[in-house]
C-alpha positions in Angstrom: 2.9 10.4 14.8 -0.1 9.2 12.9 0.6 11.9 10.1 4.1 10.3 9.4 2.4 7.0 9.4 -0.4 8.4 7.3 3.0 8.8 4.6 3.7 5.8 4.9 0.9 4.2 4.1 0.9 6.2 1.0 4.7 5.5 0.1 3.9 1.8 0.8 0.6 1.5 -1.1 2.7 3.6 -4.3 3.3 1.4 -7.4 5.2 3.8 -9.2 2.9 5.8 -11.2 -0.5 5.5 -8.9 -1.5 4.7 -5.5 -3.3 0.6 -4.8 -6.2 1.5 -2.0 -4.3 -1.5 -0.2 -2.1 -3.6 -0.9 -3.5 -7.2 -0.4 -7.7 -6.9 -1.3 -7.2 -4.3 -3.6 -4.0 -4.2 -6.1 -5.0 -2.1 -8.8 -5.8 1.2 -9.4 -9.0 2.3 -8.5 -10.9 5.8 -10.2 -11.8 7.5 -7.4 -9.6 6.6 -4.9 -6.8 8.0 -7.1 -8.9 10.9 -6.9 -9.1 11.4 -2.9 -5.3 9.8 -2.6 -3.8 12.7 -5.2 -5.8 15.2 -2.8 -3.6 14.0 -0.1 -0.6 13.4 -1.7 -0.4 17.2 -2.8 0.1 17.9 0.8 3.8 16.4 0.8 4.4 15.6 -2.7 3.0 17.3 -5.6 4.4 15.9 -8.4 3.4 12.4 -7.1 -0.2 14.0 -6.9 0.2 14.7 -10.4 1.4 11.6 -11.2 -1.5 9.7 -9.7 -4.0 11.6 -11.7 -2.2 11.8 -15.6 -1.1 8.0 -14.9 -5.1 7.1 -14.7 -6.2 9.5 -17.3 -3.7 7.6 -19.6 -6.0 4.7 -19.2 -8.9 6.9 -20.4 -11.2 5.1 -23.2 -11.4 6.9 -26.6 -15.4 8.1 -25.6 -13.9 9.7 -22.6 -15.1 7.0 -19.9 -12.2 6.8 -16.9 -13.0 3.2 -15.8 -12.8 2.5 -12.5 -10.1 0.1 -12.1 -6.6 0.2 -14.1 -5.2 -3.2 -14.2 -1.1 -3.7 -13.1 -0.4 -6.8 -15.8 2.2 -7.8 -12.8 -0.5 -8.9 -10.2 -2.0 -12.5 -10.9 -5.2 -12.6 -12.6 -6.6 -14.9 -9.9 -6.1 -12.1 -7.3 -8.7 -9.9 -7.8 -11.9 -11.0 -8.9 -13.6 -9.8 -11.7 -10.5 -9.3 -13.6 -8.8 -8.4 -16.7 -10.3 -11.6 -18.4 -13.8 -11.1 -16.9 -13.6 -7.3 -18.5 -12.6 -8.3 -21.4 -11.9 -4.0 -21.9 -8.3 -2.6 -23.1 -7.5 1.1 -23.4 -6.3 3.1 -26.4 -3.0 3.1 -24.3 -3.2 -0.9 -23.9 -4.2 -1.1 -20.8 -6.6 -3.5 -19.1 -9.3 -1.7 -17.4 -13.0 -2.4 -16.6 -15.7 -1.0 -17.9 -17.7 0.9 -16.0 -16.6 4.5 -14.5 -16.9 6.0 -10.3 -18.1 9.4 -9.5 -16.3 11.9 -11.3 -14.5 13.9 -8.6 -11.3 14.0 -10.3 -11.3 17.6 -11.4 -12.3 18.7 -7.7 -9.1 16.8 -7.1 -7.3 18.1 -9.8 -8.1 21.3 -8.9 -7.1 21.2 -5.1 -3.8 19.7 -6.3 -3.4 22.4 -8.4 -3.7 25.0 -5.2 -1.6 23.2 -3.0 1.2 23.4 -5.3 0.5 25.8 -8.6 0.8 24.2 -11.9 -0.3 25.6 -14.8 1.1 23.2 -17.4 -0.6 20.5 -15.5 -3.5 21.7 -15.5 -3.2 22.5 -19.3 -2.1 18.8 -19.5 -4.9 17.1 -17.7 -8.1 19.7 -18.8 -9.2 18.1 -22.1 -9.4 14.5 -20.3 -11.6 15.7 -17.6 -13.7 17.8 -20.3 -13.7 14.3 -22.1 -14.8 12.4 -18.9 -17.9 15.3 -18.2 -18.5 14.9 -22.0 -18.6 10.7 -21.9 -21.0 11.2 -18.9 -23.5 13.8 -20.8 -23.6 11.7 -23.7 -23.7 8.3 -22.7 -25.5 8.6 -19.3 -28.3 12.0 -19.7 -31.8 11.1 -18.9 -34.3 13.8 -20.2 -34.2 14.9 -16.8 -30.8 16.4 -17.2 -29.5 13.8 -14.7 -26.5 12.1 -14.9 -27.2 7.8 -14.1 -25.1 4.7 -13.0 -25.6 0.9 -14.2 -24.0 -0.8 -11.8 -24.1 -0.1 -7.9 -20.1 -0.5 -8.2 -20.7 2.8 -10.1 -22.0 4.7 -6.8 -18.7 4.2 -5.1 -20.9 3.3 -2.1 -20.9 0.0 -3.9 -23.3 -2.5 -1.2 -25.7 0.3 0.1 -29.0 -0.8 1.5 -30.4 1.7 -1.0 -29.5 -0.3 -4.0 -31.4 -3.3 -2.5 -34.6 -2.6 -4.2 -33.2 -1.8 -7.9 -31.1 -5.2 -7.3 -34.0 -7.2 -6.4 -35.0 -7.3 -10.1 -31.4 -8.8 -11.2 -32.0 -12.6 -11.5 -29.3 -14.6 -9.3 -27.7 -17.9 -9.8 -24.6 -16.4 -11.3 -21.9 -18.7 -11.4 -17.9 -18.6 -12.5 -17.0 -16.1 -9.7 -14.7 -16.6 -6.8 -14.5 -14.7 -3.9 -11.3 -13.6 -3.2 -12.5 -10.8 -0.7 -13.2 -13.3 1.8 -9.6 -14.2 2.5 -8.8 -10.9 3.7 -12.0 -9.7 5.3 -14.4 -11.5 7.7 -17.7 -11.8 6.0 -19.8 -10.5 8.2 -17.6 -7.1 6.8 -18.0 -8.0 3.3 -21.4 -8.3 0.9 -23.2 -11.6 0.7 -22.7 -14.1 -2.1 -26.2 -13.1 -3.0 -25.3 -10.0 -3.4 -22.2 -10.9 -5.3 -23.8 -13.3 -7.8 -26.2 -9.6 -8.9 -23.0 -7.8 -8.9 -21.2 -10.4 -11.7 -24.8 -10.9 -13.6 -24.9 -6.9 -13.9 -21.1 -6.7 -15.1 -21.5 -9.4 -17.3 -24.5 -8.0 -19.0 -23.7 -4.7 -19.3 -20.1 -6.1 -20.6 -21.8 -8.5 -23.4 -23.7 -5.2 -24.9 -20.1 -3.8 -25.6 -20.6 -1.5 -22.9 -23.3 0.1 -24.4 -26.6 -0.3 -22.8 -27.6 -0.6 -19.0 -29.3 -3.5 -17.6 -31.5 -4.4 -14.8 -29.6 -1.4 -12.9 -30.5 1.7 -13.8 -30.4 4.6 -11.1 -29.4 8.4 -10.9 -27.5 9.0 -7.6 -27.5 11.6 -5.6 -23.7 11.4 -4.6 -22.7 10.6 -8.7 -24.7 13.9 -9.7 -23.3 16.0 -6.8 -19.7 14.9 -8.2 -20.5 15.6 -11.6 -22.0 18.9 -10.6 -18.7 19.7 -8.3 -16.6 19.0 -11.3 -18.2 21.5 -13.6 -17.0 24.3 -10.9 -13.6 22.5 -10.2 -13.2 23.1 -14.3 -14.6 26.6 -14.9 -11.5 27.3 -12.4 -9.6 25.0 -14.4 -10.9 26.7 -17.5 -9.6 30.3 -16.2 -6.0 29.4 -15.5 -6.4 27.6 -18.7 -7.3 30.2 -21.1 -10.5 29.2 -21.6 -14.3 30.1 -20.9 -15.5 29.3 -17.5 -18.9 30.2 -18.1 -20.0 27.0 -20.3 -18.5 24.8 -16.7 -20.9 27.1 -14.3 -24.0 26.8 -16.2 -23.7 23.4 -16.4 -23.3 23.1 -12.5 -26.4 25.4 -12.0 -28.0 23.1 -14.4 -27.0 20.1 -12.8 -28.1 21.2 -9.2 -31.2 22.3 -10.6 -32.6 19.4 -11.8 -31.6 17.5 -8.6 -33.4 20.2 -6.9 -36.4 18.7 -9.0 -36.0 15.2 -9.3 -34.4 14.0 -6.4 -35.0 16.1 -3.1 -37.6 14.7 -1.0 -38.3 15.4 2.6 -34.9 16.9 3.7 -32.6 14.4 2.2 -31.9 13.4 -1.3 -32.8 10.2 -2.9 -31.3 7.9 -6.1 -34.2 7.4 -8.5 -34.9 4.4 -10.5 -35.0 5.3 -13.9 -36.7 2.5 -14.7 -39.6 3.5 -13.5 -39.1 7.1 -12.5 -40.0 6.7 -9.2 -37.5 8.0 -6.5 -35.6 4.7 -4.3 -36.1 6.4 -0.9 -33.8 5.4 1.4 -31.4 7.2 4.6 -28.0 6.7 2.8 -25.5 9.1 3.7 -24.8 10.0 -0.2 -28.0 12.3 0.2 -26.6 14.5 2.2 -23.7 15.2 -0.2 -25.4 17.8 -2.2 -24.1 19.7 0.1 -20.9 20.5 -1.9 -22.8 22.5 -4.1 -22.4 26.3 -3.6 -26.1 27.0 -5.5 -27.6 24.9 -3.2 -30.5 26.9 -1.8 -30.2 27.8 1.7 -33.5 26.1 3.1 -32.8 23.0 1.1 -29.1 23.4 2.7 -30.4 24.0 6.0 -33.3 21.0 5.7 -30.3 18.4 4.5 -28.0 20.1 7.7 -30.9 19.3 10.2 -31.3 15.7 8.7 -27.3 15.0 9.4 -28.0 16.0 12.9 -31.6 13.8 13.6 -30.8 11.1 11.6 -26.8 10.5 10.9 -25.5 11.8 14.3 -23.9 14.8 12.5 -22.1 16.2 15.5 -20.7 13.1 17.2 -17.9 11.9 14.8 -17.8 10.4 11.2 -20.7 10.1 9.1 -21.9 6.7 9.3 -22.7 5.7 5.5 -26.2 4.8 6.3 -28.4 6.3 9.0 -28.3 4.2 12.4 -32.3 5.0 12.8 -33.1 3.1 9.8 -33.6 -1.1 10.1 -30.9 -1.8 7.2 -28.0 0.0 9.3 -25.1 -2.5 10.3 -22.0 -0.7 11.9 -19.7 -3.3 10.5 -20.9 -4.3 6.8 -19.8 -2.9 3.9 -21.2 0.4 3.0 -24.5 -0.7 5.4 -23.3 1.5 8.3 -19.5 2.2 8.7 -17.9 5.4 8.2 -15.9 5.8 5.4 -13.3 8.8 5.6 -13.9 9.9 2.0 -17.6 10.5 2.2 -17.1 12.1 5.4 -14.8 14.4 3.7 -17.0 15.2 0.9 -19.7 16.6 3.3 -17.5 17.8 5.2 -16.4 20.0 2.5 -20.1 20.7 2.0 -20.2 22.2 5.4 -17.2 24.2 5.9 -18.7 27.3 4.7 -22.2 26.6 6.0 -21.7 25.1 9.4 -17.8 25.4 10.7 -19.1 24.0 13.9 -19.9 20.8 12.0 -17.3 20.6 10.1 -15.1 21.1 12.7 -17.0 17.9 14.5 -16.4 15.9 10.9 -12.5 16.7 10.7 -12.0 16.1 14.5 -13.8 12.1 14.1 -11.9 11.5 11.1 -8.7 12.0 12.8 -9.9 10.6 16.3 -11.0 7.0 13.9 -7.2 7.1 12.7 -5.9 7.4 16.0 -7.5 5.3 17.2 -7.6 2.3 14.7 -5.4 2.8 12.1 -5.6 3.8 8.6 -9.1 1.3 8.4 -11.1 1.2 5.2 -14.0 1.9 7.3 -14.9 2.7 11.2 -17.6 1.9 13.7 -19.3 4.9 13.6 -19.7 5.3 17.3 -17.0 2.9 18.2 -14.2 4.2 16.3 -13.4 0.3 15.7 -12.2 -0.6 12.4 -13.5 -2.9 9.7 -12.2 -3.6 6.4 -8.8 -3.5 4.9 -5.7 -2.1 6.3 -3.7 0.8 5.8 -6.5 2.2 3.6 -4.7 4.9 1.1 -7.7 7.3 0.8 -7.9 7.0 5.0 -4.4 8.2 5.3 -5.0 10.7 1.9 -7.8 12.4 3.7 -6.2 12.7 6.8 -3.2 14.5 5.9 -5.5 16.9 4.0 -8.1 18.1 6.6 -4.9 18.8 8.8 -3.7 20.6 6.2 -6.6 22.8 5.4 -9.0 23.2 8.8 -5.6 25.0 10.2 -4.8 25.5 13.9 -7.4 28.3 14.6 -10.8 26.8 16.2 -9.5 23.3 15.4 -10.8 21.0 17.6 -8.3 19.0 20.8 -7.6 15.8 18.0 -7.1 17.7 15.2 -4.8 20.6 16.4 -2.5 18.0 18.1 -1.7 16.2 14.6 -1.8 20.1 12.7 1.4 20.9 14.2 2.8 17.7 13.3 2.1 18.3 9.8 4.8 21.2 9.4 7.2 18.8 10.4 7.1 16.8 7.1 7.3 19.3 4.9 7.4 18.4 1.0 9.1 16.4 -1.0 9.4 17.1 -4.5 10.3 14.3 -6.3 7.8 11.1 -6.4 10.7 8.6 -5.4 11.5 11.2 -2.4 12.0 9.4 1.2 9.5 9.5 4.3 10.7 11.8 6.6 12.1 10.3 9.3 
């Protein structure tokens, strides 16, 4: 039953706090992917939902950044490059982290862990950090077009897109004192280049050496990172409310958000990253432009324009999303974050589309699940194939899974998705962290 399996993964992937994305190329904690895993997680164990979230909040710097990996002291600092000694970062708590943040989309998930199992005192617990977080970003990353902007393509989530190829041309190369550790776990034709590697390190390293402070070479507002940001302003004003506290401040910050995206980054039916550099938009067919979507204010036209590029240009209806659109020249259905589907940005326009499009969206949650039937719990799928690439028993993959079952429900679900829906009230929950898999 791939939704017992889909447990598994999680309980084998648990460190005892948080969730590793997998346990052999990835064995740290990872920002977001806490963030889509606790999601999950809510839908058989709560409190190890909870867990995942408060145990990388306590890694949170003193300015409020979440960084996007949490370093476990217990795995060898030769398995995971760049590590603890590259970063050179700590947190107030003492833990090794990096340096540099992910989309924000930790409130959405804080949120949604909140309504699969009510928890008031959570959410009391974990409000001021993500206020923090949303203030860090403000602060430290608002151009004077109210945008919110990333330094390092590791920052986008979408980490080796063929949209960040232009703004990377510009970082020198010849980088040296990195090792690839990837490469013994995933073929490279599934993996970036070295070239792109050594502009990876140069970036870290520089932005590192300024204490963290100023951006280098890279400099970019996203389309996906604003539409998190935005997300997480409504995901706190209902925070806010069970909280005590004024929603309103959370909601005008959202409208602000989506409207200055709405200036400064639609173009043509799709959303675009701009290089702040030199203000000019990086136009490109990467799936993170269609994730907008997520934002209730969204105008209908522009809604309907970024709905009708999804169907011409990302093969909307016939699966998963593919990360990059297959009409464009840069599309590879196998290379990281060049092609493949990746369940989690799936999901995020999937949610975009649930109460715009349920035919869609029904099309979205019916490919994810047919993609882990078929292959696994992959880090990333084929688009058309189904075949997966990538690491293994993916956490976020099997996170994901377990929640569209959960919330499309039985009525209207598509063949692949209603068959594994009724599977789902056979695990029921456990409430306790350490709690077995059902059997």
């Amino acid at each position: 039953m791939i939704l017992r399996d889909a447990v598994r993964v999680l309980v084998d992937n648990w460190d005892g706090s948080y969730t590793v994305p997998s346990r052999r190329l990835y064995p740290h904690q990872w920002s977001w992917d806490s963030a889509f895993v606790a999601i999950g997680n809510a839908r058989w164990s709560p409190r190890r939902a909870r867990s995942e979230l408060l145990s990388l909040f306590g890694a949170q710097w003193r300015d409020g950044r979440v960084p996007h990996i949490v370093f476990n002291p217990k795995v060898p600092e030769g398995a995971y490059f760049p590590g603890p000694e590259f970063w050179q970062a700590r947190s107030p708590s003492g833990s090794a982290t990096s340096g540099i943040v992910q989309p924000p989309v930790h409130a959405l998930a804080a949120w949604k862990v909140h309504q699969a199992d009510p928890d008031p005192a959570f959410l009391r617990r974990i409000y001021p950090r993500l206020v923090a977080q949303q203030e860090f970003l403000r602060t430290a990353r608002r151009s004077p077009e109210g945008l919110i902007s990333i330094v390092h393509p590791w920052e986008s989530g979408m980490d080796n897109s063929p949209a960040w190829d232009r703004p990377l041309s510009a970082v020198p190369t010849g980088a040296t004192g990195f090792v690839r550790r990837d490469l013994g776990h995933v073929a490279a034709a599934e993996r970036p280049t070295d070239r792109d590697y050594e502009r990876y390190t140069a970036l870290a390293r520089a932005y590192r050496d300024s204490g963290y402070r100023a951006p280098g070479a890279f400099h970019v507002e996203d389309p996906l990172f604003n539409a998190a940001y935005g997300v997480a302003e409504l995901a706190l004003a209902e925070i806010a409310a069970v909280c005590g506290h004024d929603p309103e401040p959370h909601r005008a910050e959202a409208a602000a958000i989506t409207a200055a995206m709405i200036e400064h980054l639609y173009d043509d039916g799709l959303f675009q990253p701009r290089d702040v550099r030199t203000g000019c938009l990086i136009r490109s067919a990467s799936a993170a432009g269609l994730t907008p979507l997520l934002l209730p204010g969204l105008p209908r036209e522009i809604a309907n324009a970024l709905i009708g590029t999804g169907l011409d240009r990302f093969a909307l209806k016939d699966g998963v999303l593919p990360s990059f659109s297959p009409t464009a020249p840069e599309f590879d259905a196998a290379r990281y974050w060049r092609g493949p589907s990746w369940l989690n940005v799936t999901w995020l326009v999937w949610q975009g589309l649930r109460d715009r499009r349920a035919d869609l969206a029904a099309a979205l949650a019916d490919g994810m699940i047919t993609a882990a039937s078929r292959s696994g719990f992959r880090e990333y799928f084929d688009p058309f194939t189904f075949e997966g690439h990538g690491s293994r028993d993916f956490s976020w993959s099997a996170a994901l899974v377990l929640d569209v079952v959960a919330e499309h429900g039985l009525h209207g679900m598509p063949p692949a998705a209603r068959e594994v829906s009724q599977q789902l009230g056979g695990l029921g929950k456990a409430d306790d962290v350490g709690d077995h898999v059902p059997a």
